[in-house]
C-alpha positions as CSV (number, residue, x, y, z in Angstrom):
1,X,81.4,-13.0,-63.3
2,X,84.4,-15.6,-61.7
3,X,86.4,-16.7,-63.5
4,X,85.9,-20.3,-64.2
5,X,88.8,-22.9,-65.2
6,X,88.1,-24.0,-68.8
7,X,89.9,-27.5,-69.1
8,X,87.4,-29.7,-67.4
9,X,83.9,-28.9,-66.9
10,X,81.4,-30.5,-69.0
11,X,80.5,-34.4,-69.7
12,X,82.9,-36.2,-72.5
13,X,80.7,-36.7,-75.7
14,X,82.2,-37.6,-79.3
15,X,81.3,-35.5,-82.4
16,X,82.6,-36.8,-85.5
17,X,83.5,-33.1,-87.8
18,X,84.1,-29.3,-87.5
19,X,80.8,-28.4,-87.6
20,X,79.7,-24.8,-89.2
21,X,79.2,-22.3,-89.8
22,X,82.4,-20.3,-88.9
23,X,81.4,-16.7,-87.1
24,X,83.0,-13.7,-88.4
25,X,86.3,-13.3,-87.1
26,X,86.0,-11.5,-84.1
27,X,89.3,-8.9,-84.9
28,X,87.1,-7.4,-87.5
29,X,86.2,-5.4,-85.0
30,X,88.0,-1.9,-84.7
31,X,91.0,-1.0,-82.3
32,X,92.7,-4.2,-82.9
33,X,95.2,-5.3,-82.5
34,X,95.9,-4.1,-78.9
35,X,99.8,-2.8,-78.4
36,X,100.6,-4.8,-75.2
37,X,101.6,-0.9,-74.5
38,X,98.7,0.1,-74.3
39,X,97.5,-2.5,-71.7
40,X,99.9,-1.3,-69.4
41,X,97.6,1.6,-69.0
42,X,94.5,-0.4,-68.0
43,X,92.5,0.3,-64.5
44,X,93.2,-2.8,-62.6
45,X,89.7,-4.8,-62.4
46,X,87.5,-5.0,-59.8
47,X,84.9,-7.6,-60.6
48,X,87.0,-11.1,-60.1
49,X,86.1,-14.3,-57.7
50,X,87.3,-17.6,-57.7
51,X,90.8,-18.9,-57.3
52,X,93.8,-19.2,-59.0
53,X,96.9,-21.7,-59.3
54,X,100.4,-21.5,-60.1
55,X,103.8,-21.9,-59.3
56,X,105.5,-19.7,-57.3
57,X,109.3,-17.8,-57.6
58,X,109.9,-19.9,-54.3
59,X,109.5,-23.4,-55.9
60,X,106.2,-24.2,-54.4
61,X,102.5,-24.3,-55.3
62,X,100.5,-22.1,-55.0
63,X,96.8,-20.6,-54.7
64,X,95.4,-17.0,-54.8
65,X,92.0,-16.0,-53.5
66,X,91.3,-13.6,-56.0
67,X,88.2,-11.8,-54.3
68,X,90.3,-11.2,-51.2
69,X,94.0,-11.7,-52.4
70,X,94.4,-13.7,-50.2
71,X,97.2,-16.6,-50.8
72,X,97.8,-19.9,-49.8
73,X,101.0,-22.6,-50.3
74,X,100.2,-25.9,-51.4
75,X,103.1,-27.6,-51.9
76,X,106.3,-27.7,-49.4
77,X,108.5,-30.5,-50.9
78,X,112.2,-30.1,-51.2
79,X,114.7,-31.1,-54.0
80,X,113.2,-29.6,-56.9
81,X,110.4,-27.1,-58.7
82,X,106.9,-27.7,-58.5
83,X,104.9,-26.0,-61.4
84,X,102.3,-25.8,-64.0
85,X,99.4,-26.3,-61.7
86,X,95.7,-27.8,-63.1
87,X,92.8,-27.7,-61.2
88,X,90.5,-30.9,-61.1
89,X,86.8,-30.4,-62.2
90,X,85.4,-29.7,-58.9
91,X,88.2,-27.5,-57.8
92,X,89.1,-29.8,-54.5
93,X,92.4,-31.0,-56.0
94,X,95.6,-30.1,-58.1
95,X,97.8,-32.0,-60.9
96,X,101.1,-30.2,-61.3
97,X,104.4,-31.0,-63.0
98,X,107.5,-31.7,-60.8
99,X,111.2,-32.0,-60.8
100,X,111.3,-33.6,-57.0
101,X,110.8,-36.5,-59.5
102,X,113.9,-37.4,-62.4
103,X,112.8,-40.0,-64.7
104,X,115.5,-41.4,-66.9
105,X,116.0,-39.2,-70.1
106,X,117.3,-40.3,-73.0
107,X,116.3,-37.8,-75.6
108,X,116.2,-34.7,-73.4
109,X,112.6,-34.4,-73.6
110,X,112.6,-32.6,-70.0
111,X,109.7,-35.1,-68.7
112,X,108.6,-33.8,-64.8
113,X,107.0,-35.9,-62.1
114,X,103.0,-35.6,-62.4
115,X,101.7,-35.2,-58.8
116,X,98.1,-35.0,-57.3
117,X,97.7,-33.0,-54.0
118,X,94.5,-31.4,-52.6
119,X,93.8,-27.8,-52.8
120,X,94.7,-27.6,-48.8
121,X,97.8,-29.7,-49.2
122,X,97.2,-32.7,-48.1
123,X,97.1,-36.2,-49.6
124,X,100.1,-35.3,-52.4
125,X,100.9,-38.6,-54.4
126,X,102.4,-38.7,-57.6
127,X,100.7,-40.6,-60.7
128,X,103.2,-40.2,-63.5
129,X,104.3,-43.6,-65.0
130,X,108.5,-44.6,-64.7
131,X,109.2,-41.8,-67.5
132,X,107.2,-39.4,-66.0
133,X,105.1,-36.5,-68.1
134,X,104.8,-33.4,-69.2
135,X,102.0,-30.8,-69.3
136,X,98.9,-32.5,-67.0
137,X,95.5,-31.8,-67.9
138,X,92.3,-32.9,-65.5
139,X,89.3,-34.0,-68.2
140,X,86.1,-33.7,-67.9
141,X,85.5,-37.5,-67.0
142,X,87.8,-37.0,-63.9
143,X,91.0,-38.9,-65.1
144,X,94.1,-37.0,-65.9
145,X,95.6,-36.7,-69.2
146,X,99.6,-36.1,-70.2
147,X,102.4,-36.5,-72.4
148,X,105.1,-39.9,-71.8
149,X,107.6,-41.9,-73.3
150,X,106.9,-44.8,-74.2
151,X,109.4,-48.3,-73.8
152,X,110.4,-47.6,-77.4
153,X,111.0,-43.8,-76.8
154,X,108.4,-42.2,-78.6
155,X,106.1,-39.6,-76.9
156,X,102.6,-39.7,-77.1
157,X,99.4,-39.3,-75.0
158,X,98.1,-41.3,-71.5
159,X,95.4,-40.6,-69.5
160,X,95.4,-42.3,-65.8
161,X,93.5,-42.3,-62.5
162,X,93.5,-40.0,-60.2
163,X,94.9,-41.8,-57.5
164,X,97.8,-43.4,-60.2
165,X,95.7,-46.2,-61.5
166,X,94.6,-47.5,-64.7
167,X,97.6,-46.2,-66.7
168,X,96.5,-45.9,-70.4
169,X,98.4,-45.4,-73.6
170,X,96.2,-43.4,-75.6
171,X,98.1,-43.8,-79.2
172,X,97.9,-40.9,-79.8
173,X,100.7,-38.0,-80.5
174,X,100.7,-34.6,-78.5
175,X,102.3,-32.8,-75.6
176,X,99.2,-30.7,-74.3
177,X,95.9,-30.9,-74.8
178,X,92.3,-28.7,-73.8
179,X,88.3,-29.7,-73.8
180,X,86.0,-27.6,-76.0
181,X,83.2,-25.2,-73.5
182,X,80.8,-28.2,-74.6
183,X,83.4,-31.5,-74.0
184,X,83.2,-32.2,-77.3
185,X,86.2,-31.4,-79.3
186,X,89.6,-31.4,-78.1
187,X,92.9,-28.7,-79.4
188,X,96.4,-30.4,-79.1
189,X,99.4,-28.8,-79.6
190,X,101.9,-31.3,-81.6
191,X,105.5,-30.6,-81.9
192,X,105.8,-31.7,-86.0
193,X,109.4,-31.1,-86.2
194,X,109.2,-30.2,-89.9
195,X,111.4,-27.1,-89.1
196,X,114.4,-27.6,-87.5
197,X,113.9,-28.9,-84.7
198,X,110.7,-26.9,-83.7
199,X,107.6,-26.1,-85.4
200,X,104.4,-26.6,-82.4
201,X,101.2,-26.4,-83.9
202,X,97.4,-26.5,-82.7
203,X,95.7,-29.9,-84.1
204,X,92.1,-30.6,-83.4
205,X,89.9,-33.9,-82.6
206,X,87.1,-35.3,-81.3
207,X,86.8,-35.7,-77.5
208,X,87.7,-39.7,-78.1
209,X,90.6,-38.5,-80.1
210,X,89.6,-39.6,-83.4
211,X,89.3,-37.5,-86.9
212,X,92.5,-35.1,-86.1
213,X,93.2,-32.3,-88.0
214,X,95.9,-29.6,-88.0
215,X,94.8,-25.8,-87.8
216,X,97.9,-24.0,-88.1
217,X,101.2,-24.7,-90.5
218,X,103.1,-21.1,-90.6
219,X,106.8,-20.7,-89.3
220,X,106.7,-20.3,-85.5
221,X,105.4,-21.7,-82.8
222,X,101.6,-21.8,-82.4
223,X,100.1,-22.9,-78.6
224,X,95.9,-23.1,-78.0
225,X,95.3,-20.6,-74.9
226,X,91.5,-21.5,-75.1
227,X,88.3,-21.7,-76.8
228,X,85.3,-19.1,-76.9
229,X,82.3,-20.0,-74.9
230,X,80.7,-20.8,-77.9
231,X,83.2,-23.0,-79.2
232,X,83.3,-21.3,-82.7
233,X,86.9,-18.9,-82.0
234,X,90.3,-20.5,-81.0
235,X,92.4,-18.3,-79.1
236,X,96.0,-18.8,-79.6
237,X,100.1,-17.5,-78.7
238,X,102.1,-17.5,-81.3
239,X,105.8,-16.7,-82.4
240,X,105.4,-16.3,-86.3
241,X,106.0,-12.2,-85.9
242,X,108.6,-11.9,-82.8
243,X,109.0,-13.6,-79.6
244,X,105.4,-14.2,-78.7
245,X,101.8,-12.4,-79.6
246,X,98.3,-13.4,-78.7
247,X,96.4,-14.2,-81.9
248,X,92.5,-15.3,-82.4
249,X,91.2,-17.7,-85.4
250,X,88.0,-19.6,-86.2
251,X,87.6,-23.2,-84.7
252,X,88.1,-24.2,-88.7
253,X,91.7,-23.0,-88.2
254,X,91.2,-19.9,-91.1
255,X,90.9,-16.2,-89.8
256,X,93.6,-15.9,-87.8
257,X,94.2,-12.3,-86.9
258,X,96.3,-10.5,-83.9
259,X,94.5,-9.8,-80.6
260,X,97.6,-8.6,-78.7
261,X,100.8,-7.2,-80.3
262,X,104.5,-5.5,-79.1
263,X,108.1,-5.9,-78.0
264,X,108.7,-9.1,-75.6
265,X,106.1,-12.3,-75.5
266,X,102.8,-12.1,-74.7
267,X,100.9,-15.1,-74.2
268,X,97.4,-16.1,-74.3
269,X,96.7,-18.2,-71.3
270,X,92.6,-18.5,-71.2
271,X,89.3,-17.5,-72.7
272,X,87.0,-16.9,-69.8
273,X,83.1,-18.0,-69.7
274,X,81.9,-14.6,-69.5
275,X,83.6,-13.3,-73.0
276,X,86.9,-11.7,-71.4
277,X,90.5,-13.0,-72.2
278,X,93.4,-13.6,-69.8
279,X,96.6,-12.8,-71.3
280,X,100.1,-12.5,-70.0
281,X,102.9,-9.8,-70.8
282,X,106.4,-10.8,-70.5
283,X,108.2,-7.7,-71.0
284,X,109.7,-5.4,-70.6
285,X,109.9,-6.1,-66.9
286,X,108.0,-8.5,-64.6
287,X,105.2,-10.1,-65.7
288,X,101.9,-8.6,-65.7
289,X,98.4,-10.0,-66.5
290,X,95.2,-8.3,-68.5
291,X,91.8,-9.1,-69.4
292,X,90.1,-7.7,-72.3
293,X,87.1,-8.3,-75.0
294,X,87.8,-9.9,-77.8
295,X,87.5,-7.1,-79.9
296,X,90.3,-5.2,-77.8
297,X,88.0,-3.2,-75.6
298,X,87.7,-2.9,-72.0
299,X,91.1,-3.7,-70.8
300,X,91.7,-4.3,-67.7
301,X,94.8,-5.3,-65.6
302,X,95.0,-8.4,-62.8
303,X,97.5,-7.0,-60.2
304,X,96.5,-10.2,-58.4
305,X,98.7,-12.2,-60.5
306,X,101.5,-9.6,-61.1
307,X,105.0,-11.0,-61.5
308,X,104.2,-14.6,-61.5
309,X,104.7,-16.9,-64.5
310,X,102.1,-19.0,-66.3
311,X,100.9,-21.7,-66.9
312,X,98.3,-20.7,-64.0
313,X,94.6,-21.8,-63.8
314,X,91.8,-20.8,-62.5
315,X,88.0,-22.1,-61.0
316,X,85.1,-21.0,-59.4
317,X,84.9,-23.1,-56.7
């Protein structure tokens, strides 16, 4: 089975509540959770197609083949990190974050140039407003969704053209943002500042943004790494227990259970169409990638990916 980029494949269509019933949460299965030492044992896998995006140590974009292994670079600008690579819904194009571009910043928000390019590097043009963006997302209607100031300094949510048209202000609050297997619900994750100055937590909606509702509320950071190909299981990283596990929880927000456990961060990065997870493993060393079921079996590792640093993302085109 490829692997098949999760963020933007299916028509847009509005739903109006967290439909039921909830399944059973999938960690009541036995062996979990995993001990991200114990995944460092895994037979690398054998069975992967498609390609994959992300930014490489060198600054630059890039793309793996991950049949062949093959890789290609993207991007060649100078005078600053690209990063954080999305691909479009057909797989023909990119969005990525940038500092080649330095918006005035005020608050120190960190906001990054958002740049289009196509997947063989040609036509790159940027489409971020004057304050730039953070965290780029391609929808499922084709336009391109981020995080921006606005004149009055608050953040919230645009969506614009591909080719930088059609800038609109969404009113909406959130820094990130992913499409339900369906289209028809939407996770954000929302920085509520209630502790401290951090406290990131997964909200959900409707695909037109309406009817929000927060799913998580315990100390640490919580960050959506994808939904189940049903839609009914939210995959999740989270820093309530250390520096970073990979957690699962019904789409209702209740259930949540560890997937992946141990010393360092690991991060949940996607939930894959045919019922494997991608995760990432921080420590002790480089990084290193895995797949497994969601009930902890069948672990396998992605040497394809080893030592890079997520965000990446994947299709099957």
């Amino acid at each position: 089975m490829a692997l098949v980029c999760l963020s933007a494949s299916l028509v847009l269509a509005a739903c109006t509540s967290l439909p039921g019933p909830w399944m059973p949460s999938p960690s009541t299965q036995p062996g979990l959770p995993v001990n991200a030492a114990d995944l460092r044992r895994a037979p690398a896998v054998t069975d992967l197609a498609g390609r994959v995006a992300y930014g490489g140590s060198d600054g630059h974009i890039w793309t793996t083949d991950l049949a062949t292994g093959g890789r290609t670079q993207v991007t060649h600008g100078r005078g600053g990190v690209d990063f954080d690579p999305h691909w479009s819904p057909d797989g023909s194009e990119l969005v990525f974050r940038t500092e080649r571009f330095r918006p005035p910043d005020p608050t120190s928000t960190g906001y990054n140039g958002i740049f289009v390019v196509r997947a063989d590097g040609s036509a790159e043009h940027a489409v971020n407003p004057p304050g730039g963006g953070l965290f780029p997302e391609w929808a499922p209607d084709g336009r391109i969704y981020f995080s921006s100031p606005r004149p009055d300094g608050s953040e919230g949510l645009f969506s614009v053209r591909p080719d930088g048209s059609r800038l609109r202000d969404l009113h909406t609050y959130a820094e990130h943002l992913t499409w339900s297997p369906d289209g028809t619900e939407i996770l954000l994750d929302r920085n509520d500042g209630t502790r401290a100055q951090h406290d990131w937590n997964i909200w959900w909606a409707t695909a037109k943004l309406t009817h929000l509702t927060r799913l998580t509320s315990e100390a640490g950071d919580d960050h959506f790494g994808g939904w189940s190909p049903d839609g009914s299981t939210i995959l999740f990283s989270t820093t309530r227990a250390d520096q970073g596990d990979v957690w699962l929880m019904h789409r209702d927000g209740t259930g949540a259970e560890p997937l992946v456990i141990g010393p360092g961060a690991q991060s949940a990065e996607a939930w894959l169409p045919d019922g494997r997870i991608l995760t990432a493993d921080y420590g002790p060393s480089e990084a290193s990638w895995y797949l497994l079921g969601a009930s902890g079996n069948d672990a396998r590792s992605v040497p394809q990916l080893a030592g890079q640093q997520g965000p990446v993302d994947v299709t099957a085109h």
